[in-house]
C-alpha positions in Angstrom: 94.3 110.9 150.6 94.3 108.6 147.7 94.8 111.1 145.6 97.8 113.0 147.3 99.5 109.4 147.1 99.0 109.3 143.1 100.5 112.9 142.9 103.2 111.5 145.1 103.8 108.5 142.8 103.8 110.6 139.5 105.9 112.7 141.3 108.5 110.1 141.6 108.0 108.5 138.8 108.8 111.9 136.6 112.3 112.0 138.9 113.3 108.2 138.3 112.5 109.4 134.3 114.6 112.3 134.8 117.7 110.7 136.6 117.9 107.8 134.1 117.2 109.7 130.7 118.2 113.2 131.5 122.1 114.7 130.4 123.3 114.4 134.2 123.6 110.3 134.6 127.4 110.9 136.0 128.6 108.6 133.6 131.3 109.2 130.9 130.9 110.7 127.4 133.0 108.8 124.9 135.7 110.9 123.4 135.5 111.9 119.6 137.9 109.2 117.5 141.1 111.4 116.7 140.9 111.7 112.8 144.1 110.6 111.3 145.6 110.7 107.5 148.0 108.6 107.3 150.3 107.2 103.8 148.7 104.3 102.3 152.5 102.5 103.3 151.2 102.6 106.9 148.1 100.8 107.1 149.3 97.6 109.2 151.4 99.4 111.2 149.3 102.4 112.2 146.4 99.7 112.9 147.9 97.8 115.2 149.3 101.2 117.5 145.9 102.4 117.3 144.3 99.5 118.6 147.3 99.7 121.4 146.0 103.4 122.1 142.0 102.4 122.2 143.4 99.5 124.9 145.6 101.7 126.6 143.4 105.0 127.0 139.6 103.7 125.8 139.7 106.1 122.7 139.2 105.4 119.4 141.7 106.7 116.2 139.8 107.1 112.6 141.9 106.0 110.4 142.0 107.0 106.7 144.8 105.8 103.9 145.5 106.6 100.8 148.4 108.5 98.7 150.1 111.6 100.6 149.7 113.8 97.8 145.7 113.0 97.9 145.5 113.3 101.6 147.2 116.6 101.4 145.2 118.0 98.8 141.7 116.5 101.3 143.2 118.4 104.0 143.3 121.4 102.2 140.1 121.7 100.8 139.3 121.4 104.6 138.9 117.3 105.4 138.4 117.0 109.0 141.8 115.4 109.9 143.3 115.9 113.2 146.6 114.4 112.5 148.2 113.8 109.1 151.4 111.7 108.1 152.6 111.8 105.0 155.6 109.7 103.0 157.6 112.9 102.0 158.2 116.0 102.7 157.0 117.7 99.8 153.4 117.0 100.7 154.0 118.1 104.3 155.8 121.5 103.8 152.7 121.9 101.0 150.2 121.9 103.9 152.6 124.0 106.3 152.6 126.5 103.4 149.3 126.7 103.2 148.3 127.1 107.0 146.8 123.7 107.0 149.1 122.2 109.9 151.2 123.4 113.4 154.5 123.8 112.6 155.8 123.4 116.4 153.9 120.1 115.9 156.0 118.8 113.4 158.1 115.7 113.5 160.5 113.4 111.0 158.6 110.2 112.3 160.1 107.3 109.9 162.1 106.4 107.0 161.4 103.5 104.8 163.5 101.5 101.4 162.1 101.5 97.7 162.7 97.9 96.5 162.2 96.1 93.3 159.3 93.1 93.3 158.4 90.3 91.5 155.3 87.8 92.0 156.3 85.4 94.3 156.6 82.5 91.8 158.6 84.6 88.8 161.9 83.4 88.3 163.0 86.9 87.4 166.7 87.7 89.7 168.5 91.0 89.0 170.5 93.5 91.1 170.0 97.1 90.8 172.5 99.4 89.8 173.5 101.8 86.6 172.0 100.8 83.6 170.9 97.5 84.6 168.2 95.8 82.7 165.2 96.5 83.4 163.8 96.9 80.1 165.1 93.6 78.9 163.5 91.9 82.6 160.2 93.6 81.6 160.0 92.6 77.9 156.0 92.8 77.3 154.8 93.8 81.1 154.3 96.8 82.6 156.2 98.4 85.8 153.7 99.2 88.8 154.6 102.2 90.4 152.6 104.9 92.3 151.6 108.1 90.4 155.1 109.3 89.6 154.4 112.8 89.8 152.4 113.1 92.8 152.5 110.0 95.2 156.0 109.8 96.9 156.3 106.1 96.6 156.1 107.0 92.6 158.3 109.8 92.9 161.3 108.2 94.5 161.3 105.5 92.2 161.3 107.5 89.2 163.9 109.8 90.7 165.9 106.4 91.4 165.4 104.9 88.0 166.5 108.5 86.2 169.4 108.0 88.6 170.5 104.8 87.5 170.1 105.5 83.8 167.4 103.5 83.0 164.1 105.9 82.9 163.8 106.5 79.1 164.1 103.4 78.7 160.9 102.0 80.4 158.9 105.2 81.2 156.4 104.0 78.5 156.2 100.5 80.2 155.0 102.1 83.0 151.7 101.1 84.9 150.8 104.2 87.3 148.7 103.1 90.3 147.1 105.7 92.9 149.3 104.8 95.7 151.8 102.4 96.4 149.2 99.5 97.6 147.5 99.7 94.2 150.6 99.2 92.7 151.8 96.7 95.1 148.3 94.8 94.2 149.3 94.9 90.4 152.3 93.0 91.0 151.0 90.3 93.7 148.1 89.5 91.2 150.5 89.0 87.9 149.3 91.9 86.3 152.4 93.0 86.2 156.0 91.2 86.3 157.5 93.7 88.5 156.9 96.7 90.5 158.5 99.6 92.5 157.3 99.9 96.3 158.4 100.2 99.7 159.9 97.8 101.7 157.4 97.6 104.4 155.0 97.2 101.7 156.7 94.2 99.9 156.8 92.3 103.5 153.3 92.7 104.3 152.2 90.5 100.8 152.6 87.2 100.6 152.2 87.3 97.1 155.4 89.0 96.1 159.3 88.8 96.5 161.6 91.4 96.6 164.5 91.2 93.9 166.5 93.9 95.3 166.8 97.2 96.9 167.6 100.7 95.2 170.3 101.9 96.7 169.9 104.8 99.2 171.8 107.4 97.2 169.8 106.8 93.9 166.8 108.8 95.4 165.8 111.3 97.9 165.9 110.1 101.8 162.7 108.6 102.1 161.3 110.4 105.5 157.6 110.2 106.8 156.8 113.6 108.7 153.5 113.5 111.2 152.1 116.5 112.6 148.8 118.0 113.8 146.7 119.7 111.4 145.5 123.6 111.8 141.4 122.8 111.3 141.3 119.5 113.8 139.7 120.2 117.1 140.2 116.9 119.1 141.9 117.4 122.4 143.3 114.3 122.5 144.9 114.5 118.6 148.3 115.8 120.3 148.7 112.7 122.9 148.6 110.4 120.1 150.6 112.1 118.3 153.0 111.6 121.2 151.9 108.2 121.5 153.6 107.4 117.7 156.8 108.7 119.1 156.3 106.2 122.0 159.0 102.4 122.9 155.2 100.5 122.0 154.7 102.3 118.6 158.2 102.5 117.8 158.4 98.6 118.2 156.0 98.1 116.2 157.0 100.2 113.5 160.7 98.9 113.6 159.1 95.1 113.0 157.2 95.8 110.2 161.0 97.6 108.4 161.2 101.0 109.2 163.3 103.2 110.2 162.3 105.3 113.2 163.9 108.9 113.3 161.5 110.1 116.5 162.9 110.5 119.4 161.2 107.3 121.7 159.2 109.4 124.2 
């Protein structure tokens, strides 16, 4: 008898073991963060929407930012990115060459302004326009910009300053950062007088001012495409895609300066 009760015990024992520890507990496996690439100009912004999504749904987003043109190239060496968005086209209809993203996924998400900055305390004032002095405003600095032949934030600016006439005339002068942030960080430390970024970007530092705005018809439209990428797996990469395009995400783009070209969901 006693020992039919201690088989009966190790019996149960090996069940409660079982129930607890085994796959089958009936309780929830957390979802896979959706992998996004997003332009180092969207950092703040794309944050605070994702950590709107994780409140809203209980998934998380992986976030990655750096230069389009280096995201791109990541993506096509086979990153594992489920969503990518980019600050031009260029780098978007790259990847759609290439088979690295879903066409039928593809959307123009935002625009954005290219600006002129200073260090908050420099007592530098100019307006943009043809020929104006930017040489003479730079004397023995350095312009920040992004890489001006691959980083959109870069390319704009140069396309702008060849525009307006005054390219040859400081390309030598110029301080080429990885992305527009780097750049951005040159100019809010005083290691350079003045830079070339985005507008969003300028409003986010507290340690620059912007002197003026380059007007819109100096430089390509400035549009951010998002879409879903060919080699991401996540089921639930498309509803946050959808999510961007949504009155919560749009808000918060729209407050931080720019323009949303989605249609609000």
């Amino acid at each position: 008898m006693r020992t039919l009760l201690k088989s009966a015990a190790l019996a149960l024992l090996v069940f409660a073991s079982t129930s607890l520890s085994g796959p089958n507990l009936g309780m929830a496996t957390a979802a896979e963060p959706v992998t996004v690439f997003a332009a180092a100009s969207l950092k703040e912004s794309a944050e605070k929407i994702a950590a709107d999504w994780k409140a809203e749904t209980g998934n998380e987003v992986r976030l990655s930012f750096a230069g389009s043109s280096a995201l791109a190239k990541q993506i096509e060496e086979g990153a594992p990115a489920d969503v990518f968005i980019s600050a031009d086209l260029k780098w978007m209809d790259h990847l759609e060459k290439a088979g690295k993203i879903k066409p039928d996924t593809r959307i123009n998400l935002l625009g954005n302004r290219i600006v002129l900055v200073a260090p908050k305390d420099s007592a530098v004032t100019t307006t943009i326009g043809d020929n104006f002095p930017l040489e003479t405003l730079l004397g023995d600095g350095r312009l920040a910009m992004a890489n001006v032949d691959a980083v959109p934030a870069g390319t704009y600016g140069k396309a702008a300053l060849e525009k307006l006439g005054v390219w040859e005339s400081v390309k030598d002068k110029v301080a080429q950062a990885e992305n527009v942030r780097a750049a951005l960080l040159l100019v809010s430390r005083g290691e350079a007088p003045l830079g070339i970024v985005y507008e969003t970007d300028a409003k986010v530092d507290p340690g620059v001012k912007i002197l003026d705005r380059f007007p819109e018809a100096s430089h390509p439209a400035i549009v951010y495409p998002a879409a879903l990428t060919t080699d991401g797996s996540n089921p639930e990469a498309a509803a946050f895609l959808a999510y961007l395009q949504g009155a919560k995400a749009h808000a918060i783009f729209t407050a931080a300066g720019f323009t949303v070209l989605a249609k609000t969901n």
